[in-house]
N, C-alpha and C positions, 0 to 999 in steps of 0.2 A: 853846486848845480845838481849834482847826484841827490844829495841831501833833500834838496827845494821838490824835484820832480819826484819823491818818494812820497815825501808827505801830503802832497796834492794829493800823488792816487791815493793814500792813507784818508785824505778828506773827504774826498768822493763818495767814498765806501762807506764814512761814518762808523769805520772802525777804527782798529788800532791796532793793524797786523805789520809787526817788523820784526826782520830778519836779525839783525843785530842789536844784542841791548845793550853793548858800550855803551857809556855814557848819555844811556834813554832818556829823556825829560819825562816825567809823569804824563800820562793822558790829558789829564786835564791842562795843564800847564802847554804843554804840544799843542791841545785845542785853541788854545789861547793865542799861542806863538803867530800857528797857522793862519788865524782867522786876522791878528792883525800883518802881518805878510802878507797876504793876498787884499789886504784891502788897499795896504801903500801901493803894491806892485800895478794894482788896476786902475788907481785912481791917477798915478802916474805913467800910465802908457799910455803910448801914442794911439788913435784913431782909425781904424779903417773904415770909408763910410760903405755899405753894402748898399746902399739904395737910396737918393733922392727924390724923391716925389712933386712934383711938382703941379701937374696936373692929372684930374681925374679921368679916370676911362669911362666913357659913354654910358647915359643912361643911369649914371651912381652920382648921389649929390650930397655934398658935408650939409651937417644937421648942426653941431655943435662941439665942443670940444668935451671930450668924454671924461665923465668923474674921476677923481683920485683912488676914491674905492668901487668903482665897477671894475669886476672881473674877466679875464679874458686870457686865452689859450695859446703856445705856442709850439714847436717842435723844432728842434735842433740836430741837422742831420750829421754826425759826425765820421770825420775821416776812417774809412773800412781799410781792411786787411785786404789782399790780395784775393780777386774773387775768382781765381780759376780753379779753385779744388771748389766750391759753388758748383761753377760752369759745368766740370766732372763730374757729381753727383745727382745733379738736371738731369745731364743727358742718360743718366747710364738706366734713373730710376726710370723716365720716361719714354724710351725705346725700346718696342716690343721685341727686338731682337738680342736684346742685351742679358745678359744672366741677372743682374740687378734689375731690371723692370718689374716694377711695382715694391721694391723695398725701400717704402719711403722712412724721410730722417722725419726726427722731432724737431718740434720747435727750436727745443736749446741746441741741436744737432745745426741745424741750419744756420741759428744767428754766431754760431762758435766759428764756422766759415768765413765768418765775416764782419767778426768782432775788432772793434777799433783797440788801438794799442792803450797800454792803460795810459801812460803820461799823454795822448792825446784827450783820453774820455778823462782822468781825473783830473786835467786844468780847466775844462769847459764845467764840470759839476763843481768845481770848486766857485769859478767863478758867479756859475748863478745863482748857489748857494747863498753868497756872499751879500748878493741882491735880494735878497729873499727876506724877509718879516719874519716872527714866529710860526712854526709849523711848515718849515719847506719840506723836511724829509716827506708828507702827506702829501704835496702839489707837487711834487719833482718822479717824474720814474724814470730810472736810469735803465734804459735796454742795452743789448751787447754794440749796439751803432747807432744810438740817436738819444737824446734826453728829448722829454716830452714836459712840459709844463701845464699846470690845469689850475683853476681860479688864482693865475695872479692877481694883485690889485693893475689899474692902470700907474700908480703911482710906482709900481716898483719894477712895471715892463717901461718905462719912460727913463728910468734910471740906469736900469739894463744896459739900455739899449741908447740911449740919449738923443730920447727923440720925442715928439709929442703925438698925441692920438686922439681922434675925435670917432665921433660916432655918425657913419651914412648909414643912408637909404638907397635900395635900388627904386627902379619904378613901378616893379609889381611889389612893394612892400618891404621884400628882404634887407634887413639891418644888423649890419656891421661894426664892430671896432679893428678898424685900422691906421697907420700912422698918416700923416704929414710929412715936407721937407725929407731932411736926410734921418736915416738911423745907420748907425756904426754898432762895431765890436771892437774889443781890446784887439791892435796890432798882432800880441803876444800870441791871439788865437785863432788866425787869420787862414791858417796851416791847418788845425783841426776843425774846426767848425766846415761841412763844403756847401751846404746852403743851411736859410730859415725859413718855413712857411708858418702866415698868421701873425704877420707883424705889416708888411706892404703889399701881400697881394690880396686883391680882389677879385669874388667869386665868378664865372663865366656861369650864363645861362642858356638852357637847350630852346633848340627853337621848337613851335609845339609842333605839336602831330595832329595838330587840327586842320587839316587840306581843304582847299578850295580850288582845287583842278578845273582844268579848261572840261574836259570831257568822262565826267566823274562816271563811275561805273554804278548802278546799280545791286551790284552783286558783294555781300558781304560775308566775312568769316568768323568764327566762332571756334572751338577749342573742339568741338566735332566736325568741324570743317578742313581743323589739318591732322585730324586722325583719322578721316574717312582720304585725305589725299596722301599721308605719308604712312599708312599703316598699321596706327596704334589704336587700339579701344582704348571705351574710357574706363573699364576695370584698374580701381587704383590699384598702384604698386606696395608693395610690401615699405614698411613707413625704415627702410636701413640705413637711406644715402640722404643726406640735408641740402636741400636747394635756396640758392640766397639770390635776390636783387638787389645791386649798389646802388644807391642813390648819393648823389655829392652834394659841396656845397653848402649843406643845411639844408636840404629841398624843403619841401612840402610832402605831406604823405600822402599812401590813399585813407581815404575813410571808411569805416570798419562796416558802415552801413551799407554804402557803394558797396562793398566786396559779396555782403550775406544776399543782394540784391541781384547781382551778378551769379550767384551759383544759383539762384532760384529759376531766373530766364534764362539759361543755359541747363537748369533741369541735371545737372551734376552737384556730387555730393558736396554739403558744407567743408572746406581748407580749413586750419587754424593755424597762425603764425606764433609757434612756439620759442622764438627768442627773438626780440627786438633790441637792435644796440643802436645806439645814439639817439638823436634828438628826434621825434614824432610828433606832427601835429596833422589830423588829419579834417581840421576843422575846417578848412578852405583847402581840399585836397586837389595835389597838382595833376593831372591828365597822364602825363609820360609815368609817373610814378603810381598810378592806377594800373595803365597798360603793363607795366614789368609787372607786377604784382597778379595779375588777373591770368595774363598767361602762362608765367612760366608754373603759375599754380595747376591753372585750367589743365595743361600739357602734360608736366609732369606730376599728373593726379596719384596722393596717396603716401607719395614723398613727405618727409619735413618740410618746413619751412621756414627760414631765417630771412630778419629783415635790416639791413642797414643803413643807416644814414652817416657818413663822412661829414665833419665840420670843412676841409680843406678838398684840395683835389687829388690827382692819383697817387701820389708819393704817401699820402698823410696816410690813406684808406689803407692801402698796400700794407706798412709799417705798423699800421693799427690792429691790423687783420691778420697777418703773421703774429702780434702779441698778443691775440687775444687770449686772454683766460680760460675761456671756455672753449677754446680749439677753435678748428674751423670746420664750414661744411665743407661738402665734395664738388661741387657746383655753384658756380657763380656769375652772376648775367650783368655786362655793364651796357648801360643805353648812353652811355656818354663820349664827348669826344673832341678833339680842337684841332687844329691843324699841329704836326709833328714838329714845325719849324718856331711854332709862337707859343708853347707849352707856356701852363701856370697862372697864366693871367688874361686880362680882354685887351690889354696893352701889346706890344709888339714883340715883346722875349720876354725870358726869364730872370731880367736883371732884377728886378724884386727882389728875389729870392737869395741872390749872392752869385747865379750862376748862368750860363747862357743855355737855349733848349735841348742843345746835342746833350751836356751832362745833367738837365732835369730827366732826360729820357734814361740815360745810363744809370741814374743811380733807383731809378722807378723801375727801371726793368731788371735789377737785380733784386728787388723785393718782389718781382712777380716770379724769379727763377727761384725765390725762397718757396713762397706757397706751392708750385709746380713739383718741386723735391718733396712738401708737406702732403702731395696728394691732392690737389686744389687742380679742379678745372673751371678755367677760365674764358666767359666768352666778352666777345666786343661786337657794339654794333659799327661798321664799315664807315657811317658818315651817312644822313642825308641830302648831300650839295654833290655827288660826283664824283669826278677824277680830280676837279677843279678847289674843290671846299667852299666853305663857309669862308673863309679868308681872301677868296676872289672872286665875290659873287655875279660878275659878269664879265670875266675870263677876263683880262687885261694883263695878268702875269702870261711871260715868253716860259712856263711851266706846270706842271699840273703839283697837286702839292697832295703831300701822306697826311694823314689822319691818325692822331696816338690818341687813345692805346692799341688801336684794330691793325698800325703796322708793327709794333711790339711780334716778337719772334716767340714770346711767351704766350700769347694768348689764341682764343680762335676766332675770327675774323668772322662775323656772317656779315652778309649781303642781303637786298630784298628783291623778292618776284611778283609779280601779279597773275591774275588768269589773262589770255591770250584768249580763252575760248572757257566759259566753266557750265557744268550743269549743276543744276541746283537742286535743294532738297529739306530732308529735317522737318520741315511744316508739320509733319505729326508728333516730331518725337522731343522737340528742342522747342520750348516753348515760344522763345522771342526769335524765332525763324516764323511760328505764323505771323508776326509785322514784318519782318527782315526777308530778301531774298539770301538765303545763306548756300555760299558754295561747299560741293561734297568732291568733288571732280573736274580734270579738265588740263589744260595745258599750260603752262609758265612760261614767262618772260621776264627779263629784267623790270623794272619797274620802269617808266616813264614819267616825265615831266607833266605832259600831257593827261594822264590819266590818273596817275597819282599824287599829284603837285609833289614829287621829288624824285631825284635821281639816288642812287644807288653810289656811296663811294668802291673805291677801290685805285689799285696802284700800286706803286714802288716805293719801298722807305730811303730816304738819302741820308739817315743815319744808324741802320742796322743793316748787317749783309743778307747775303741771302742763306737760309738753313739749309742745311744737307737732304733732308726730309722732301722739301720742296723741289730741288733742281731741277731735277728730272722729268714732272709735271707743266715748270715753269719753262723751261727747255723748249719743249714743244710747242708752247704757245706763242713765244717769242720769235721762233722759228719755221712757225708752220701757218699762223694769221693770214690774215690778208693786211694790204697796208691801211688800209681804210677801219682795222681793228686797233693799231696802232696811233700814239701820238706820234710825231716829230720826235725824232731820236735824240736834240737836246732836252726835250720837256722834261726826262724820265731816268732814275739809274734802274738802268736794267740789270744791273748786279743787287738789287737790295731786296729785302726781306718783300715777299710780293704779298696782296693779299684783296681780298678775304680769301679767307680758305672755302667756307658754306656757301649756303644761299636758305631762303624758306621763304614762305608767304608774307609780307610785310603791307600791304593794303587794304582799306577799309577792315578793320579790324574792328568788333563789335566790344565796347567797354562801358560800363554804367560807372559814371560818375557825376557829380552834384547831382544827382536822383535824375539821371533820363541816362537813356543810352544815345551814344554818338559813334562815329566810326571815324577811327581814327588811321595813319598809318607812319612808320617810319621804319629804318632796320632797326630801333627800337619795338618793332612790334617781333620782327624776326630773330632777334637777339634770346629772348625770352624762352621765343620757342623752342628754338635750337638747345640752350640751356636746359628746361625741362625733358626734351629727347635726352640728353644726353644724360638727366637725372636719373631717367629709366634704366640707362645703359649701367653709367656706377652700381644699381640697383641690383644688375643680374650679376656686375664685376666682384660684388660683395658678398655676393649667395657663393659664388664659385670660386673664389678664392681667398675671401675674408677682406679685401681689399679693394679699395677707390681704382678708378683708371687714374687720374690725374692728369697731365698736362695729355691731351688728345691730339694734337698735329703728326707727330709720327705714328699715330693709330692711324688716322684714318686716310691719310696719304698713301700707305701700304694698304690699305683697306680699296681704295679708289685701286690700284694697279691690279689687285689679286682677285679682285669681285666689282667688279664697277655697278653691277646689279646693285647696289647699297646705296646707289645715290639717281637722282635722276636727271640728268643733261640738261643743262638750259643755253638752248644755242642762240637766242635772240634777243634783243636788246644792245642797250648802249651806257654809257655811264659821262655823255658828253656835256651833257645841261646840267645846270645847278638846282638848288632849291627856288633859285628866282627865274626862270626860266630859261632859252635857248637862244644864245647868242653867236655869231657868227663867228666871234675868233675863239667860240669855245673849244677848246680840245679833249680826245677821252678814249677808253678801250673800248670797245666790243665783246659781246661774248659767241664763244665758237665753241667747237665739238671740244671736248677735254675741258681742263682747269682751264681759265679766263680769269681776267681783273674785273669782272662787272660781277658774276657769279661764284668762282671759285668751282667746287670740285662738282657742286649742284645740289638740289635737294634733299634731304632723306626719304632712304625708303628702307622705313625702321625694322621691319620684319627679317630683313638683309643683313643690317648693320646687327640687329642683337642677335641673329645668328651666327654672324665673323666672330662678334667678341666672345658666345660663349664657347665657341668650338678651339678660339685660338687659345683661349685663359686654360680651357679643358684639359689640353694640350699638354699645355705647358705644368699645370698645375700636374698630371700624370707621373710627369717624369722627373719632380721635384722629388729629393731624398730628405 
């Protein structure tokens, strides 16, 4: 047994490092040995099936059964090492009170954290190895926690995995290879392997940002419209901190045309997106992925800019984006989102995958405590449906339900407002404000159903606690509300990670895509913006210290106590109605003076905040030796 588990990991590696050469067998002769051993040992184990398929999730239709040589992608998350020296070096890099803040780890620093043991990773690469045609060393990358697969044939992911696969369609077009029926894995690997994405789940899609409100407003914004209300000119920043929007799934892109068209009627200087990773087409470009595009450029003017596209959803992105090659940026804006309890798929859990949503969530969010240690600030939009989600869209659940990744304890949460009361402007200076009323000023509110056609999420995670960071904000509001800001005290864990943390402008939002401008809105529009604020911020953290802020929640929570001037209160609104309107058993928070679950801490007011950071980085930076 000693012997069998040595030479695995020995296969994995595709070397030939051992400790004793007693009685060594030649390399090649060992390669040999090996490769038939693992093929008896696989082909006679037992079965564990990970997922039967039976029927399709709504809106996705089989086309056909998918060739023997079409290729297609997987990823194999494997069993991690104990993530609390992880857990330790999150917090220690990312709390400003800590003598370690801002001493971020490396890549290989972080995945060492968290590296699988070798006899679990060398029996899972032996095995797919094994599966594999000429040239797997080239399609297989073996990281410290996961093997990743790329152009297998279908015939040798069917083999794999012993299952068959066909080729859907969704209804806006997007085409898939995934399985059928059941697929399994070897018994023997049942222990290392903890889930697979890109084999049985199927993509979820965002709803658009194209509103059609009962009581639409007139009054739209523009990337001078949340620098004339939060602060910031458009004099671009010094180009030192890289700003990214995730797109998943395989989206759709924006189109390059849209974008050069957009800085022109907006009368700000041409953006250029200097690294595109994954797949782009911006030939039938998607609206939401215009919007992230458009703002957090428009916002964060003069930044870099990085653009990504995920084949899979948060686990794959995360994992992909901590390995990337080429580093990461500082900033990163995600508009996506699903309910915390149905993670991974548009089906009801994560059994797809091999594992149910509590540990899709755990093991995602310790790839986002990875980039957070790497320096990576991360935001999430809230949810467009409410307290309630997308997953109840006319309240009937006795609960209101979280939204991942925006209750992730890693990331930062915004929220969306509207004007309350705005005055308008720009008509001389911003080209398409002379067709557009465009606001420059004015009062906020949570967004409404009514006026925005969406509700604002926010809430309680009921499978992460609440951070240290938070308590004491959330404290307050728990305790000092009215009950009418409250749900029913079964709906909700009020011990969980609470959130959003933000808030920002998220209504009619002015975007040129297929060649017209429209206005769009969702905390996809305020996700963005928040993101580029806060590219500005790394900007000045970089000049003054040489370094990223990274993970921002204990910044700006101690930020809110010590200078509340940094943000601006939005005491009104509600988060009770869905994206489909307001219903009678709907349930949801309130927003009140302090942090709230509809808005969070409140808006920026950037002149505030990049004066906290440089005075407190100054500070600190002074009295380093």
């Amino acid at each position: 047994t000693e012997w069998w588990c040595m030479t695995v990991a020995i296969l994995a590696q595709d070397t030939l490092i051992v400790q004793s050469s007693a009685t060594r067998p030649s390399s090649f002769t060992m390669r040999i040995q090996l490769a038939a051993l693992a093929a008896l040992a696989w082909a006679g184990d037992d079965r564990v099936v990970v997922y039967d398929r039976q029927v399709l999730p709504p809106t996705w239709h089989k086309v056909a059964r998918a060739d023997p040589l079409q290729r297609t992608s997987f990823i194999l998350a494997v069993k991690q090492a104990d993530t609390s020296k992880l857990d330790e070096a999150f917090q220690s890099v990312s709390d400003p009170d800590s003598p370690k803040y801002q001493q971020f780890l490396t890549r290989e620093e972080v995945n060492q954290l968290t590296a699988s043991g070798e006899q679990e990773m060398g029996a899972v690469v032996a095995w797919v190895k094994q599966g594999m045609a000429g040239g797997a060393n080239q399609r297989i990358e073996v990281r410290n926690d996961a093997v990743v697969v790329t152009h297998a044939t279908v015939k040798e992911v069917e083999a794999l995995f012993q299952t068959e696969l066909y080729i859907y369609t969704h209804d806006n077009g997007h085409t898939v290879i995934r399985n059928f029926g059941p697929y399994s894995i070897p018994e023997s690997l049942a222990g290392a392997i903890d889930m697979t994405e890109g084999i049985a789940d199927f993509p979820m899609h965002r709803s658009s940002t194209l509103r059609t409100p009962e009581a639409q407003t007139d009054v739209y914004v523009v990337p001078e419209s949340l620098g004339k209300m939060y602060g910031f000119d458009d004099t671009p920043a010094p180009a030192t901190a890289i700003q990214m929007p995730a797109e998943f799934q395989a989206d759709a892109a924006y189109n390059k045309g849209d974008l050069k068209q957009f800085y022109n009627g907006t009368g700000l200087p041409t953006q250029k997106v200097e690294e595109v990773f994954g797949a782009f087409d911006g030939t039938y470009p998607d609206t939401e992925a215009t919007l992230d595009t458009q703002y957090i450029q428009g916002v964060g003017l003069g930044v870099q800019n990085w653009y990504w596209t995920s084949p899979g959803w948060m686990y794959t992105f995360a994992n992909n984006l901590v390995n990337n090659k080429d580093g990461v940026p500082n900033v990163v804006s995600m508009s996506w989102g699903w309910s915390e309890s149905q993670q991974c798929t548009v089906s009801t859990n994560c059994s797809t995958l091999g594992v149910d949503s509590a540990q899709y969530v755990a093991r995602t969010n310790t790839e986002f405590q990875k980039l957070g240690a790497m320096g990576v600030t991360l935001f999430a939009s809230s949810g467009d449906s409410g307290a309630n989600g997308r997953t109840d869209p006319v309240c009937t659940d006795k609960a209101v339900h979280a939204v991942f990744p925006a209750s992730s304890p890693y990331v930062t949460a915004v929220g969306a407002t509207q004007f309350k009361q705005a005055t308008v402007g720009l008509n001389g200076t911003v080209p398409v404000c002379g067709q557009y009323k465009c606001g420059v000023g004015g009062v906020e509110e949570a967004v409404s159903y009514s006026v925005a056609g969406f509700t604002s999420g926010g809430g309680f995670s009921n499978l992460t606690k609440m951070p240290a960071w938070q308590k004491t904000a959330v404290h307050e509001y728990l305790t000092t509300a009215p009950a009418s800001a409250l749900p029913p005290a079964g709906y909700f864990n009020k011990a969980g990670r609470a959130y959003p943390d933000v808030a920002a402008l998220g209504n009619n939002f002015l975007v040129y895509v297929n060649s017209d401008w429209a206005g769009v809105g969702g905390t996809s529009a305020s996700a963005p913006t928040w993101a580029g604020v806060a590219a500005r911020l790394n900007d000045v953290a970089i000049k003054t210290t040489g370094k990223p802020l990274g993970f921002l929640n204990p910044l700006l929570y101690k930020m809110a106590a010590e200078k509340p001037a940094a943000f601006t209160d939005v005491v009104t609104g509600d988060n009770k109605c869905t994206e489909y309107g307001c219903f009678s058993t709907c349930e949801g928070f309130g927003a009140t003076k302090g942090w709230d679950a509809v808005s969070g801490l409140g808006t920026p007011n950037y002149k505030e905040l990049e004066n906290y950071v440089a005075a407190t980085l100054s500070s600190r930076n002074s009295v380093v030796v």
